[in-house]
VMD Tcl script that draws the C-alpha trace (Angstrom):
set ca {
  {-31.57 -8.28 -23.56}
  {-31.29 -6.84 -20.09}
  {-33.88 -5.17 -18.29}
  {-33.43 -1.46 -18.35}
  {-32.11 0.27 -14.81}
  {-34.64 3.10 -13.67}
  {-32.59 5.96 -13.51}
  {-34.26 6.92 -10.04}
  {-32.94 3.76 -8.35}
  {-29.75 4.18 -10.05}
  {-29.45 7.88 -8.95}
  {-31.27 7.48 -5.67}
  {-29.05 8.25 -2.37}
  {-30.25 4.83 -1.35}
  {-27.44 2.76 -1.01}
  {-29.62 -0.54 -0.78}
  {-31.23 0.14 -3.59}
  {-28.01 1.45 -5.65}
  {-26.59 -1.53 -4.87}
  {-29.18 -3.65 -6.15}
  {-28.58 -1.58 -9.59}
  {-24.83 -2.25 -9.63}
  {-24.51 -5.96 -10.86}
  {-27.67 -5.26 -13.05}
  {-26.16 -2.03 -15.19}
  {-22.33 -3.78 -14.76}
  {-24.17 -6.37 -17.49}
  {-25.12 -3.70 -19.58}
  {-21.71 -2.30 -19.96}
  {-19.65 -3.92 -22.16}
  {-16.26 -3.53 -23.67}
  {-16.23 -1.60 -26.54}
  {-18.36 0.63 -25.70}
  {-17.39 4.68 -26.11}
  {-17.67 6.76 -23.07}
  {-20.64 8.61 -23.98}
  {-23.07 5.14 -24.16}
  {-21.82 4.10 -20.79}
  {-22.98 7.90 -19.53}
  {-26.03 7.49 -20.46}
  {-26.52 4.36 -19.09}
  {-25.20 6.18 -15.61}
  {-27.54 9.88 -16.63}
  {-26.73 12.40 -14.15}
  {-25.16 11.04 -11.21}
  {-21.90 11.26 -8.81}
  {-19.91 9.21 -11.08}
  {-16.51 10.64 -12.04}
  {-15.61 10.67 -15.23}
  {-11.83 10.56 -16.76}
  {-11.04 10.14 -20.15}
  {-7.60 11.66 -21.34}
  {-7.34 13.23 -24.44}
  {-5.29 9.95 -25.54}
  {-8.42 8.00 -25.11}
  {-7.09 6.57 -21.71}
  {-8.70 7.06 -18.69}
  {-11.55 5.72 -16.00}
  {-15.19 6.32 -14.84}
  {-15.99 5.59 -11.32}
  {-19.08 5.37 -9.44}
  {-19.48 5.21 -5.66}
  {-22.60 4.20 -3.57}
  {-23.61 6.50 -1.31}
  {-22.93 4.24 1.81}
  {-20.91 4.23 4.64}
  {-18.33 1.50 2.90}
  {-16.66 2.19 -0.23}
  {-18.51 0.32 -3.05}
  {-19.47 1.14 -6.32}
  {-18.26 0.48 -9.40}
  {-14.86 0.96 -11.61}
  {-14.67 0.99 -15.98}
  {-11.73 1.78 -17.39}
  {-11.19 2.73 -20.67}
  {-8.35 2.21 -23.50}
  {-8.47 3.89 -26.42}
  {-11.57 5.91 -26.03}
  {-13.15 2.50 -25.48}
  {-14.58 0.35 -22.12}
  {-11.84 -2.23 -21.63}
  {-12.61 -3.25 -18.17}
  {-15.75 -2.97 -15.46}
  {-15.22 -4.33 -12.17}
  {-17.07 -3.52 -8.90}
  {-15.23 -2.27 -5.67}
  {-16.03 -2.56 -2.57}
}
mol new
graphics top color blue
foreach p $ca { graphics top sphere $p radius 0.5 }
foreach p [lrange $ca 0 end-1] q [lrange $ca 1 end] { graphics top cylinder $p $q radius 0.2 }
display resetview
């Protein structure tokens, strides 16, 4: 089982420490799962998320940094199908 993310150094405007929570919560999402689990593994951040009535869509997360980084999870079917991270 994976340690559990604090949400304050998830949500922090930190981006060293946001980054340090990427690779850590990308293990914890895993295909299959329905958009609301993966938003509460996120809670109440800048993440974007996109989910089409058709079940089609994408949730993206950026670090607050001066680079683009952050993570990508796309979803097919109403249903995580792919988590990458950007950067």
């Amino acid at each position: 089982m994976m340690p559990h993310i604090p949400r304050w150094l998830w949500q922090s405007k930190n981006p060293d420490l946001q980054e340090i929570a990427i690779p850590l919560l990308m293990k914890q999402i895993k295909v299959g799962m329905r958009p609301d689990e993966v938003a509460r593994l996120f809670g109440e951040t800048n993440a974007c998320l996109n989910v089409h009535n058709d079940g089609h869509g994408y949730l993206s997360y950026n670090v607050n940094s001066w680079y683009n980084t952050g993570i990508d999870i796309e979803f097919t079917h109403g249903v995580v199908s792919n988590v990458y991270e950007f950067n």
